[in-house]
N, CA, C and O atoms as CSV, one atom per row, in Angstrom:
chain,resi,resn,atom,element,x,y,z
A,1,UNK,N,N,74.701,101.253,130.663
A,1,UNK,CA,C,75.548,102.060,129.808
A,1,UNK,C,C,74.880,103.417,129.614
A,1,UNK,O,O,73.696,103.509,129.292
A,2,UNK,N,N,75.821,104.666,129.858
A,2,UNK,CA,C,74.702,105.535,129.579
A,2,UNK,C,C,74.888,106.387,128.525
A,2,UNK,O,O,75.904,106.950,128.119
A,3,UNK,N,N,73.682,106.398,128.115
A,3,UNK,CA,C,73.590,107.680,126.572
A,3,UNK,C,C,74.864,108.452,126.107
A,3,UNK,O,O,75.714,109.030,126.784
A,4,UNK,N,N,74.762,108.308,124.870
A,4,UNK,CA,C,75.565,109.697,124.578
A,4,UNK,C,C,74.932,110.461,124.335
A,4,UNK,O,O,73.711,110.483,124.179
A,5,UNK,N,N,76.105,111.633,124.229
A,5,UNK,CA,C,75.361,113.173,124.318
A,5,UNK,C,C,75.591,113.680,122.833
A,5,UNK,O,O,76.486,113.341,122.059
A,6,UNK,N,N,74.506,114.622,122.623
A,6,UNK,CA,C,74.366,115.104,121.248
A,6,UNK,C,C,75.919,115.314,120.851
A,6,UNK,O,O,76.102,114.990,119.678
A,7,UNK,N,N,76.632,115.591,121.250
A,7,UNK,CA,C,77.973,116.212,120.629
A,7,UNK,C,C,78.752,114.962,120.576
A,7,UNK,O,O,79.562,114.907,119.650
A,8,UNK,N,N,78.703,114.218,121.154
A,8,UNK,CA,C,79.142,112.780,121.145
A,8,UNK,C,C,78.448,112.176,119.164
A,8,UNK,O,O,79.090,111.866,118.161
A,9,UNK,N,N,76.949,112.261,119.421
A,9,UNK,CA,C,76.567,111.970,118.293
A,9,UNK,C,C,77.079,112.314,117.357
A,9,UNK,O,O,77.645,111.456,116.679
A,10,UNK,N,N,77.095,113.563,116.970
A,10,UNK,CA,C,77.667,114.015,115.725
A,10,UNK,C,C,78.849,113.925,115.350
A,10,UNK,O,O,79.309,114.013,114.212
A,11,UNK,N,N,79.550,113.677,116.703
A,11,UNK,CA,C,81.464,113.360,116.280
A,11,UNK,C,C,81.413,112.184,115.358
A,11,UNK,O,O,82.181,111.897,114.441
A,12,UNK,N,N,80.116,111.430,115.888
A,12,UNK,CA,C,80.033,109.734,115.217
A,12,UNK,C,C,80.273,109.735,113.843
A,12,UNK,O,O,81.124,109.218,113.119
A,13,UNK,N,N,78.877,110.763,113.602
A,13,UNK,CA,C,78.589,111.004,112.338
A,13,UNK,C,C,78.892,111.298,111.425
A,13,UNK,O,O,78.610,110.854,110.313
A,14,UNK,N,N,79.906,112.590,111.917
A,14,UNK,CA,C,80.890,113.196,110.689
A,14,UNK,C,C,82.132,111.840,110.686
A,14,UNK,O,O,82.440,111.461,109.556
A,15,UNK,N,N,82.800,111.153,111.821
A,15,UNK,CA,C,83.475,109.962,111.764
A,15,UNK,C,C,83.050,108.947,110.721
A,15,UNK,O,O,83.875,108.351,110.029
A,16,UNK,N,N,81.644,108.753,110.620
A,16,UNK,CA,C,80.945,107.214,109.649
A,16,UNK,C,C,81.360,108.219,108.011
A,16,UNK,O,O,81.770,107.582,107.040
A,17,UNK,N,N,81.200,109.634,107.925
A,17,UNK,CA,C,80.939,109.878,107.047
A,17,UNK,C,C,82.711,110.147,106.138
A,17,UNK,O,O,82.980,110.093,104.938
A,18,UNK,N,N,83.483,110.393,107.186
A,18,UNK,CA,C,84.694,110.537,106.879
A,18,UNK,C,C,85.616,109.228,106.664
A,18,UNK,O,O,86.725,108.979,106.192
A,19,UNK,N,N,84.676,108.611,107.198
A,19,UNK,CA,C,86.099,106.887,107.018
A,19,UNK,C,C,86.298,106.395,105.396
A,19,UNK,O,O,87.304,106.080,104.760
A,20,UNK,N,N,84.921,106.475,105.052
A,20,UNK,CA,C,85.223,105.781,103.828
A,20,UNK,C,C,85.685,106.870,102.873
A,20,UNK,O,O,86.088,106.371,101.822
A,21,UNK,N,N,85.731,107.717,102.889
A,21,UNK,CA,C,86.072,108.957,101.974
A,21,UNK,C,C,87.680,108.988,102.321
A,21,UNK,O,O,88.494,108.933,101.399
A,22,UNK,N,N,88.002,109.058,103.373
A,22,UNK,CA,C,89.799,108.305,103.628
A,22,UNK,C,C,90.373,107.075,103.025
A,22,UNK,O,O,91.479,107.152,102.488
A,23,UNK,N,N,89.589,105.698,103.067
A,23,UNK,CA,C,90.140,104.672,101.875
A,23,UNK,C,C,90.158,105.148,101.080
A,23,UNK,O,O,91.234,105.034,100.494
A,24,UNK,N,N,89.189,105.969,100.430
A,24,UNK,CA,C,89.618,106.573,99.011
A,24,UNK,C,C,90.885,107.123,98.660
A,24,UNK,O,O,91.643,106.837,97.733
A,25,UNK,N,N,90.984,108.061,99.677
A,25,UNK,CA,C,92.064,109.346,99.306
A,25,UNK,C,C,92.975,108.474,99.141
A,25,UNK,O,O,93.605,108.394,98.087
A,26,UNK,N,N,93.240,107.431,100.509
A,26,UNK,CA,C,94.904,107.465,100.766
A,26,UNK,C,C,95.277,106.025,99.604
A,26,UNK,O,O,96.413,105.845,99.165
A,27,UNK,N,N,94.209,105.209,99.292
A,27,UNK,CA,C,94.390,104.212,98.066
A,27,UNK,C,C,94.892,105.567,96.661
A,27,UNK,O,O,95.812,105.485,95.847
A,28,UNK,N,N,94.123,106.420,96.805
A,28,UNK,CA,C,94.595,107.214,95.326
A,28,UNK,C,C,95.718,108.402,95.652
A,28,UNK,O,O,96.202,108.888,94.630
A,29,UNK,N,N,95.972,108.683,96.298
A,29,UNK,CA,C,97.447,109.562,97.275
A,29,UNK,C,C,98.754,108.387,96.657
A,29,UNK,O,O,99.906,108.781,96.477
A,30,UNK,N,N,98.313,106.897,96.386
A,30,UNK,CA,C,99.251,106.421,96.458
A,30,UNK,C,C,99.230,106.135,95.029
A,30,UNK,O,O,100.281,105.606,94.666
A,31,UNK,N,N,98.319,106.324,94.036
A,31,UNK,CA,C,98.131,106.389,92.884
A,31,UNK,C,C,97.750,104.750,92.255
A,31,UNK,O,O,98.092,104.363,91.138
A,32,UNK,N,N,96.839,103.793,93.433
A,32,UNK,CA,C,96.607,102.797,92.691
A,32,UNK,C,C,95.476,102.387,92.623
A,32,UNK,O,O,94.769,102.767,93.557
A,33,UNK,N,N,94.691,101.352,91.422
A,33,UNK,CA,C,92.900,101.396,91.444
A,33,UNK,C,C,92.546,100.607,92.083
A,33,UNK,O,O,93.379,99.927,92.681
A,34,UNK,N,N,91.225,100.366,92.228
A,34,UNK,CA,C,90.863,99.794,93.247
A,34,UNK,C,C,91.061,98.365,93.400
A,34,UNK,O,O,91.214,97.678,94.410
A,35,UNK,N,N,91.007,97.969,91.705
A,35,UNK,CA,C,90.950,96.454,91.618
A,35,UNK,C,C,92.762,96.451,91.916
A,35,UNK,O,O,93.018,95.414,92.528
A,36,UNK,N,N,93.695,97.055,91.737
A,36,UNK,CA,C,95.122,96.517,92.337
A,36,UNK,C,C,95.026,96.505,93.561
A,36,UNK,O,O,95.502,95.472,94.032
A,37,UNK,N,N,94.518,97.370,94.493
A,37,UNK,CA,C,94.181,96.893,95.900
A,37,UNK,C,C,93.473,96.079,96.313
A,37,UNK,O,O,93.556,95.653,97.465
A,38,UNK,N,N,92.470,95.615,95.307
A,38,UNK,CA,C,91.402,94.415,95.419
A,38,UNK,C,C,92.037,93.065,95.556
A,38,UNK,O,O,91.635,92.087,96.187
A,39,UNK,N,N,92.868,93.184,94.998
A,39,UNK,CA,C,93.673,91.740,94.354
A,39,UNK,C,C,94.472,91.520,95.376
A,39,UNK,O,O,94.746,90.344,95.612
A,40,UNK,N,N,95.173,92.811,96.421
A,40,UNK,CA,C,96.154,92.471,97.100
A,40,UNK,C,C,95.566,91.924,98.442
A,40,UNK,O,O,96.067,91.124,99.232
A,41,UNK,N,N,94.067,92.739,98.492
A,41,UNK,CA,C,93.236,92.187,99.787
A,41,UNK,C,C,92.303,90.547,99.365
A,41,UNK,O,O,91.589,89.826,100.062
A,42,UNK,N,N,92.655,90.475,98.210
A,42,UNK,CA,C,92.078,88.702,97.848
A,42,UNK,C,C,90.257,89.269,97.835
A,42,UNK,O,O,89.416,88.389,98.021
A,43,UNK,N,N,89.993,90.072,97.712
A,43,UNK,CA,C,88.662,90.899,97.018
A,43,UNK,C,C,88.578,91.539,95.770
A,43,UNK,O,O,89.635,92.051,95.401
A,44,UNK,N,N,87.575,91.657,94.988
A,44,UNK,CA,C,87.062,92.241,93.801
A,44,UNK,C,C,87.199,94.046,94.332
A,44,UNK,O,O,86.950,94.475,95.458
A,45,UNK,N,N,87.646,94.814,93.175
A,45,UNK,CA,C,87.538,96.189,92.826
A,45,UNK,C,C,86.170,96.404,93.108
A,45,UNK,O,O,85.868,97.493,93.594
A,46,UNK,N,N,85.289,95.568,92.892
A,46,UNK,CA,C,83.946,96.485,93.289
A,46,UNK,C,C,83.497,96.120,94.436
A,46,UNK,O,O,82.730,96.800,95.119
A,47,UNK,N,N,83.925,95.052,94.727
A,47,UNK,CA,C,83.965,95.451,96.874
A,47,UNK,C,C,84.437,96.616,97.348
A,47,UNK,O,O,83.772,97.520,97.854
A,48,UNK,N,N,85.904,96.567,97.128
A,48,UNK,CA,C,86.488,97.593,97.533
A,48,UNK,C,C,85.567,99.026,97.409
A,48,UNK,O,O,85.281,99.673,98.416
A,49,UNK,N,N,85.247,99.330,96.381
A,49,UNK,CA,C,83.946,100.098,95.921
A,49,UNK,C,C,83.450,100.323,96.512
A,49,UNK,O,O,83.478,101.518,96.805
A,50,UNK,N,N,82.609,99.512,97.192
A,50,UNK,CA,C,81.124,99.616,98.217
A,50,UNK,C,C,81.988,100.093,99.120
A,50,UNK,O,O,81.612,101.132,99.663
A,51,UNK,N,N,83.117,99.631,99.485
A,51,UNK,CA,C,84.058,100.242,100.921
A,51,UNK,C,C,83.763,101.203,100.670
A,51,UNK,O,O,82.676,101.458,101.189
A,52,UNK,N,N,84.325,102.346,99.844
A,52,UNK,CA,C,85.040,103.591,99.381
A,52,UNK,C,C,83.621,104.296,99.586
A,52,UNK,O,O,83.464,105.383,100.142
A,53,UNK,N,N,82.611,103.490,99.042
A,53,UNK,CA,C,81.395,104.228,99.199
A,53,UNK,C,C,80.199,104.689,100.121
A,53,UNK,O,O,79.194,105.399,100.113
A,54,UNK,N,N,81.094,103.658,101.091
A,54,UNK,CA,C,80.204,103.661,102.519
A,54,UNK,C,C,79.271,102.786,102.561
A,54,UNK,O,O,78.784,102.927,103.683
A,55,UNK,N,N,78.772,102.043,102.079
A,55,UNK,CA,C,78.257,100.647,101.496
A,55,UNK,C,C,77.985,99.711,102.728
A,55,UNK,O,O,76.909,99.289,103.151
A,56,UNK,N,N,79.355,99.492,103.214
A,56,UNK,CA,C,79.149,98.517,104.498
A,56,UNK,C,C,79.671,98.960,105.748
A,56,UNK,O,O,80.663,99.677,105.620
A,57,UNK,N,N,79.339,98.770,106.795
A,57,UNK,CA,C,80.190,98.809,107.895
A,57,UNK,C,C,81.324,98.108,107.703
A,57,UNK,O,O,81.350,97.127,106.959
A,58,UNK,N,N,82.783,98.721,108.616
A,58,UNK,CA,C,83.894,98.061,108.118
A,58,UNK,C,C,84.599,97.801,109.408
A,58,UNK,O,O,84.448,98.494,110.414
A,59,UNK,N,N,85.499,96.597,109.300
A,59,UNK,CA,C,85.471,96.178,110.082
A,59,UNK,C,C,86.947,96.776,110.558
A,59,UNK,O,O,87.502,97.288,109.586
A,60,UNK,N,N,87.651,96.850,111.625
A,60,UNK,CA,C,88.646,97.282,111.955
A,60,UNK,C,C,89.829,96.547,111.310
A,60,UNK,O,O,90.901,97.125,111.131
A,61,UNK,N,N,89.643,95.377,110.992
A,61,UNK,CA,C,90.722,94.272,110.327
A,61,UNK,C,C,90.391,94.793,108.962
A,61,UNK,O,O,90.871,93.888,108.279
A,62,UNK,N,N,89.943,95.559,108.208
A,62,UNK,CA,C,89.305,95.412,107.032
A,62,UNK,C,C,90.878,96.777,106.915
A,62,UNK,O,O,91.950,96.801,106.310
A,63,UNK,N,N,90.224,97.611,107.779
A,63,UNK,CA,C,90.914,98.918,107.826
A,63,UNK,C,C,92.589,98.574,107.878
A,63,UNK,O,O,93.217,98.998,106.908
A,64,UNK,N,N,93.120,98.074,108.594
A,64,UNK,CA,C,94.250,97.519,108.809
A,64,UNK,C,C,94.470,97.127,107.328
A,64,UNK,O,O,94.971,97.949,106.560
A,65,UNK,N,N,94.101,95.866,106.896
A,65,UNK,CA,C,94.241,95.318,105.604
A,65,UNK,C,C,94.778,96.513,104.494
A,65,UNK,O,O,95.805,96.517,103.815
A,66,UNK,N,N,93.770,97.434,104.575
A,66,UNK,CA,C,93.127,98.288,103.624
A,66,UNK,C,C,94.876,99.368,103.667
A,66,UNK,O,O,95.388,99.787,102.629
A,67,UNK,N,N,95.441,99.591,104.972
A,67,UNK,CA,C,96.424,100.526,105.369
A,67,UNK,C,C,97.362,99.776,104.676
A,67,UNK,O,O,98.110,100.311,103.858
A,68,UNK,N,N,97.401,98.392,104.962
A,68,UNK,CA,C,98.972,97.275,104.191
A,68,UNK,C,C,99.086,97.397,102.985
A,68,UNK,O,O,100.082,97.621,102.296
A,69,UNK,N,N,98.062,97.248,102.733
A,69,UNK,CA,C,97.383,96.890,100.965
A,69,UNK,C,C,98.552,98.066,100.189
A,69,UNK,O,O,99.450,97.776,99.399
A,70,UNK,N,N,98.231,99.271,100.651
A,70,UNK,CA,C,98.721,100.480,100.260
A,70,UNK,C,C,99.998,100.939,100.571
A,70,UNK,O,O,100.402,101.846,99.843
A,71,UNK,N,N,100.779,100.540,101.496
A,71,UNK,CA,C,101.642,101.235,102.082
A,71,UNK,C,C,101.472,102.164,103.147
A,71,UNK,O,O,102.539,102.673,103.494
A,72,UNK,N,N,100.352,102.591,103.848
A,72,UNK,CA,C,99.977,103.409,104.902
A,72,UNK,C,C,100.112,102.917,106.531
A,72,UNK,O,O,99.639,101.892,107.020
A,73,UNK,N,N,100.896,103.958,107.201
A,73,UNK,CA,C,100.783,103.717,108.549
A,73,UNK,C,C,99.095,103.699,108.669
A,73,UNK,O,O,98.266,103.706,107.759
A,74,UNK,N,N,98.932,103.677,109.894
A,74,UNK,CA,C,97.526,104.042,110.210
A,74,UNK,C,C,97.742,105.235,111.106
A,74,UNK,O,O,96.718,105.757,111.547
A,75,UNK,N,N,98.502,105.573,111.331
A,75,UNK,CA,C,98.668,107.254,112.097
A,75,UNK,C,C,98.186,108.082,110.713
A,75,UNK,O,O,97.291,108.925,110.771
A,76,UNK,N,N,98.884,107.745,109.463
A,76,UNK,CA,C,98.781,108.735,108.601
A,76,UNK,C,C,97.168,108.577,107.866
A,76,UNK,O,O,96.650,109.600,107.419
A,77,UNK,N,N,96.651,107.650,107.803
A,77,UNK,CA,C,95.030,107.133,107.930
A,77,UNK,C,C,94.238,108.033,108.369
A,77,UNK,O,O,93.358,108.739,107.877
A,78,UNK,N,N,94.986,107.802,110.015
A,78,UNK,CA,C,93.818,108.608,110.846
A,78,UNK,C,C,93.936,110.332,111.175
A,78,UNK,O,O,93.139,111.153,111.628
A,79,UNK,N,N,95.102,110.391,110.784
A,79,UNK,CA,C,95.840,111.778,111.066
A,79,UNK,C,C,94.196,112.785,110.782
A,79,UNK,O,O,93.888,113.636,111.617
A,80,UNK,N,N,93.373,112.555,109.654
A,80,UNK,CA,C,92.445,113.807,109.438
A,80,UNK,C,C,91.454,113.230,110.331
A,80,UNK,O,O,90.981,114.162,110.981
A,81,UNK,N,N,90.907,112.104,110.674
A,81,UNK,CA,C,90.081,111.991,111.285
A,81,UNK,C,C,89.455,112.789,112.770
A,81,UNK,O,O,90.167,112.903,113.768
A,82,UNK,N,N,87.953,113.326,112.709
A,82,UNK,CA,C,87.504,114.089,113.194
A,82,UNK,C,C,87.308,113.598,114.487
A,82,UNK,O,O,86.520,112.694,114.767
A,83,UNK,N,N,88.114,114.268,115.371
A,83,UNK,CA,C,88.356,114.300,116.951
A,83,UNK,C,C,89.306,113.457,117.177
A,83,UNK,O,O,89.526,113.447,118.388
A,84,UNK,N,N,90.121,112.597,116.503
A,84,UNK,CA,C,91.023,111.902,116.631
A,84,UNK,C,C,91.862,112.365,116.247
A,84,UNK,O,O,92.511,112.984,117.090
A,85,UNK,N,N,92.518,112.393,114.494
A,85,UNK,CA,C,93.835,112.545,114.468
A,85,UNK,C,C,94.496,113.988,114.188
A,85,UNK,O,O,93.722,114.938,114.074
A,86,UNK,N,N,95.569,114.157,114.098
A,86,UNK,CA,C,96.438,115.470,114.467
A,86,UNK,C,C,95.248,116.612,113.587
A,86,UNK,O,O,94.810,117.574,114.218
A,87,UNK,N,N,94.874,116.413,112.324
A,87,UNK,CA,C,94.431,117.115,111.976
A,87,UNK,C,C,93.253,117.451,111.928
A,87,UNK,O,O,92.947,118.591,111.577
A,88,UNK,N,N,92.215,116.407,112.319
A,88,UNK,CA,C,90.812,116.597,112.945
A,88,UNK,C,C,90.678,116.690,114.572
A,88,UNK,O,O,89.546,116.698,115.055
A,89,UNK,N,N,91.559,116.743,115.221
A,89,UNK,CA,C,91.252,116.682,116.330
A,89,UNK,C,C,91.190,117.921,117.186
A,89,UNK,O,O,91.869,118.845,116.740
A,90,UNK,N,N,90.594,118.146,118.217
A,90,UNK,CA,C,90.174,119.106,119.114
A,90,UNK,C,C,91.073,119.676,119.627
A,90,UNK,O,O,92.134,119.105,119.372
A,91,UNK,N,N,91.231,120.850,120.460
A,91,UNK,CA,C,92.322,121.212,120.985
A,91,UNK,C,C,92.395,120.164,122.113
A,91,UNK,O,O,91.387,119.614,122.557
A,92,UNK,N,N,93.786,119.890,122.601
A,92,UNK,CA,C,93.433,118.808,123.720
A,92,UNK,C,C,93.409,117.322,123.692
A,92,UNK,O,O,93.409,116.671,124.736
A,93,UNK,N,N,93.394,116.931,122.850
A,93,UNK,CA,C,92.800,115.771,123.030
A,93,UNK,C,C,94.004,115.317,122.598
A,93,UNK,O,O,94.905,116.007,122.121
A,94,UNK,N,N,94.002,113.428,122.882
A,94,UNK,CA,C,95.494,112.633,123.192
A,94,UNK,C,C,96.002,112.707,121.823
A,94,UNK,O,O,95.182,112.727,120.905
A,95,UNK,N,N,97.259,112.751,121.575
A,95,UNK,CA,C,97.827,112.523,120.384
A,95,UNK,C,C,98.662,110.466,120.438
A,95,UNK,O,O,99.729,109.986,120.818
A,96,UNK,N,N,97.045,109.771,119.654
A,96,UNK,CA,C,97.316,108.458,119.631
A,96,UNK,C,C,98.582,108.096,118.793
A,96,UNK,O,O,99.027,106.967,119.000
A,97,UNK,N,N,99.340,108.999,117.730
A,97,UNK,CA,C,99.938,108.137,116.598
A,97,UNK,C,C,101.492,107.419,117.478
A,97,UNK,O,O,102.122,106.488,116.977
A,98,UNK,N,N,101.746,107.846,118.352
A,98,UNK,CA,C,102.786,107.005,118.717
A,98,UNK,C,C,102.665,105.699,119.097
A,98,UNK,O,O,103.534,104.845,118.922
A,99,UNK,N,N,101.418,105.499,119.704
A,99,UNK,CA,C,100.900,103.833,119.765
A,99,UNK,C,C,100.342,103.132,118.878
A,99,UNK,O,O,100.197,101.916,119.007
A,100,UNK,N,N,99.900,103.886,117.718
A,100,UNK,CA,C,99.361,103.420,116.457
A,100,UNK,C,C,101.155,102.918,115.771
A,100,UNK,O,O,101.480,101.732,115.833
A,101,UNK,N,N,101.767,103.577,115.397
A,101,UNK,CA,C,103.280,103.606,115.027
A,101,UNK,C,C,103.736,101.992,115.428
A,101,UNK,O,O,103.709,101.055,114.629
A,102,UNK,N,N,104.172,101.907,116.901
A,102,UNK,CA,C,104.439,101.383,117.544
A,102,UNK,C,C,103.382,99.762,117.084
A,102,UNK,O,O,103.761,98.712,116.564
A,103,UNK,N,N,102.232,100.121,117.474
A,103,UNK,CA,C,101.426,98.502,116.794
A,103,UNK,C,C,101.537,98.310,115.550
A,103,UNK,O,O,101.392,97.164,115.127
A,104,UNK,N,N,101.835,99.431,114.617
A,104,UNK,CA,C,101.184,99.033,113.110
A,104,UNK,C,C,102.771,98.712,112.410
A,104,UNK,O,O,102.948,98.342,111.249
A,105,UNK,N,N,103.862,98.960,113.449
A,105,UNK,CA,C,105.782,98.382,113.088
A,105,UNK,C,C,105.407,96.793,113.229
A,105,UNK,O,O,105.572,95.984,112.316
A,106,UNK,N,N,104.846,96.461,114.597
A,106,UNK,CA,C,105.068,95.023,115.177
A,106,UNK,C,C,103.766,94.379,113.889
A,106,UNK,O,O,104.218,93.385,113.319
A,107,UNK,N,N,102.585,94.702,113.478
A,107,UNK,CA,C,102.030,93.739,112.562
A,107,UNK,C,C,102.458,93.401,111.379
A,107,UNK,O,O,102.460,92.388,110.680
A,108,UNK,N,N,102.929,94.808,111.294
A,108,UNK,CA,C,103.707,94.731,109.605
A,108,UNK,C,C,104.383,93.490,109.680
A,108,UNK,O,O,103.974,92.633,108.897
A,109,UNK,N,N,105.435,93.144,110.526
A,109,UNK,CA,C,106.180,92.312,110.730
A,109,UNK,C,C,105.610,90.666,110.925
A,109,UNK,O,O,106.162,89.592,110.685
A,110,UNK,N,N,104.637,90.910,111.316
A,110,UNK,CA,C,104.153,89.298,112.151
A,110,UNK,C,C,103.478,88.849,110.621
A,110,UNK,O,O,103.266,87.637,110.580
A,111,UNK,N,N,103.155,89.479,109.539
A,111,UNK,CA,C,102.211,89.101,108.771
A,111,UNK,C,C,100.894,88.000,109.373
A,111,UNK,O,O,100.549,86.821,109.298
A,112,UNK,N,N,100.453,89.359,110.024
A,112,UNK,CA,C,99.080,88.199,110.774
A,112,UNK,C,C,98.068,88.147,109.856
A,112,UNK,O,O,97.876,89.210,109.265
A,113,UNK,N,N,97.137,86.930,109.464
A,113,UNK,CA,C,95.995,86.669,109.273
A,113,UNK,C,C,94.913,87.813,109.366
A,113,UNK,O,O,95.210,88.735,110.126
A,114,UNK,N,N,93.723,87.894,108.721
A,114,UNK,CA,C,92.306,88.317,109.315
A,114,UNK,C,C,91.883,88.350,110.125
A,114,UNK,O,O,91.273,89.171,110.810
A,115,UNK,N,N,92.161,87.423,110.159
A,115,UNK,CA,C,91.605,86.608,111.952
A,115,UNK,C,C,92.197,86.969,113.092
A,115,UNK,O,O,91.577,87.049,114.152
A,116,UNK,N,N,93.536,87.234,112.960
A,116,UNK,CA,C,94.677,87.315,114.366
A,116,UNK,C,C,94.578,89.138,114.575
A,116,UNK,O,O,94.667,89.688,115.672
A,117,UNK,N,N,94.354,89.951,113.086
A,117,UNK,CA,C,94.184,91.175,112.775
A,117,UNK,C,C,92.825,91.882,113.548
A,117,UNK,O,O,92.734,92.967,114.122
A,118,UNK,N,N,91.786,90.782,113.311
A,118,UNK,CA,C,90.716,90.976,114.108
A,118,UNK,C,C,90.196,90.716,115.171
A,118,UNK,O,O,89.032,90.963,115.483
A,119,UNK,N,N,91.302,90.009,116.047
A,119,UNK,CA,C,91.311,89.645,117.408
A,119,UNK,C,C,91.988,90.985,117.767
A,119,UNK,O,O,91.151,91.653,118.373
A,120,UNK,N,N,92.925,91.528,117.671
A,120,UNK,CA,C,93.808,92.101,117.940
A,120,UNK,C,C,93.177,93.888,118.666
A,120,UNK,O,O,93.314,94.601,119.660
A,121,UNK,N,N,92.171,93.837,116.790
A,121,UNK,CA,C,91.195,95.255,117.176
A,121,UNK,C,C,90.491,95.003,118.091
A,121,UNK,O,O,90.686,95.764,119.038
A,122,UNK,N,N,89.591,94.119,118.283
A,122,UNK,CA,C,88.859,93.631,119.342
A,122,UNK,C,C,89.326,94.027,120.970
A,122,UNK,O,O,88.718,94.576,121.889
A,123,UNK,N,N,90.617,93.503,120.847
A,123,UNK,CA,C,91.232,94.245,122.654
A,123,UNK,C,C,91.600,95.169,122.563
A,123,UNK,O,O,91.624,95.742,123.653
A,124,UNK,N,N,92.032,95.857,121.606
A,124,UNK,CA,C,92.121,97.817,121.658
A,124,UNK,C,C,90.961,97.951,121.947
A,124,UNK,O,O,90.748,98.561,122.995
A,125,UNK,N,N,89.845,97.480,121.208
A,125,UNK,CA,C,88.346,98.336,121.372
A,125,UNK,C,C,87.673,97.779,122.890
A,125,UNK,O,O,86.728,98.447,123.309
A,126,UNK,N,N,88.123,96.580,123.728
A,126,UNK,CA,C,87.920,96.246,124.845
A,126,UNK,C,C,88.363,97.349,126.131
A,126,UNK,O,O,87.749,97.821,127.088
A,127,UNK,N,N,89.867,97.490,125.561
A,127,UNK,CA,C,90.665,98.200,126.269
A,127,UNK,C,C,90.480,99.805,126.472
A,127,UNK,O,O,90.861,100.442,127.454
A,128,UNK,N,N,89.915,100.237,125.503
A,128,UNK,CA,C,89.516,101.568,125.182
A,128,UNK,C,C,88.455,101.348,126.115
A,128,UNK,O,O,88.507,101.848,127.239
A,129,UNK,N,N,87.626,100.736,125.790
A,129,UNK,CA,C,85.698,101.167,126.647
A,129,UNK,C,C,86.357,100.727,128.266
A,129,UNK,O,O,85.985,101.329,129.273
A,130,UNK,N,N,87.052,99.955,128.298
A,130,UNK,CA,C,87.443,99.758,130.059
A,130,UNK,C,C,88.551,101.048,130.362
A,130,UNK,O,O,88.647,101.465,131.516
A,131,UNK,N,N,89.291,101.589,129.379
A,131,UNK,CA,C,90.322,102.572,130.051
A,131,UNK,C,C,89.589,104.022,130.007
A,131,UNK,O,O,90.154,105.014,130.467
């Protein structure tokens, strides 16, 4: 596998540093606390917390959860995210939200599990490093 490159790095970085500062916004954009989103993800307000705070690594099913919980596509999630979405992103680079759209219609619907949620990220993130 080979190295990334410094500019690679720092996309990471400002990315680790921007995710959890986005659960925040878009849980309070929608005007609710943490423990009502706590309750809806079957977790304590001060989990959620450590989320918001950068606390733990999170898991892609967590994120998903975290988008339902609230009412959020995940296009509109990721929309600021740096090098990804419409509004952090580079000149150039793919505009994902129509396939985000498109997956995050069909889960809404299936009401999948944790588990089926976190299989699911798993072959995007397979599919990504092979495409």
């Amino acid at each position: 596998m080979a190295a990334i490159s410094e500019a690679q790095r720092k996309l990471i970085e400002r990315q680790e540093k921007w995710l959890p500062t986005r659960l925040q916004e878009i849980r309070a954009e929608r005007g609710l606390t943490q423990d009502e989103v706590g309750a809806k993800l079957e977790m304590t307000g001060k989990r959620l917390s450590d989320i918001e705070r950068g606390r733990f690594d999170i898991k892609w099913s967590t994120i998903c959860r975290i988008c339902f919980a609230v009412g959020a596509s995940l296009d509109s999630f990721f929309d600021t995210c740096p090098g990804f979405g419409s509004k952090g992103r580079r000149p150039g680079a793919v505009n994902r939200s129509e396939h985000y759209d498109y997956l995050v219609s069909h889960l809404q619907e299936a009401s999948l599990s944790s588990d089926q949620l976190k299989t699911i990220g798993e072959v995007i993130r397979n599919r990504q490093k092979a495409g």
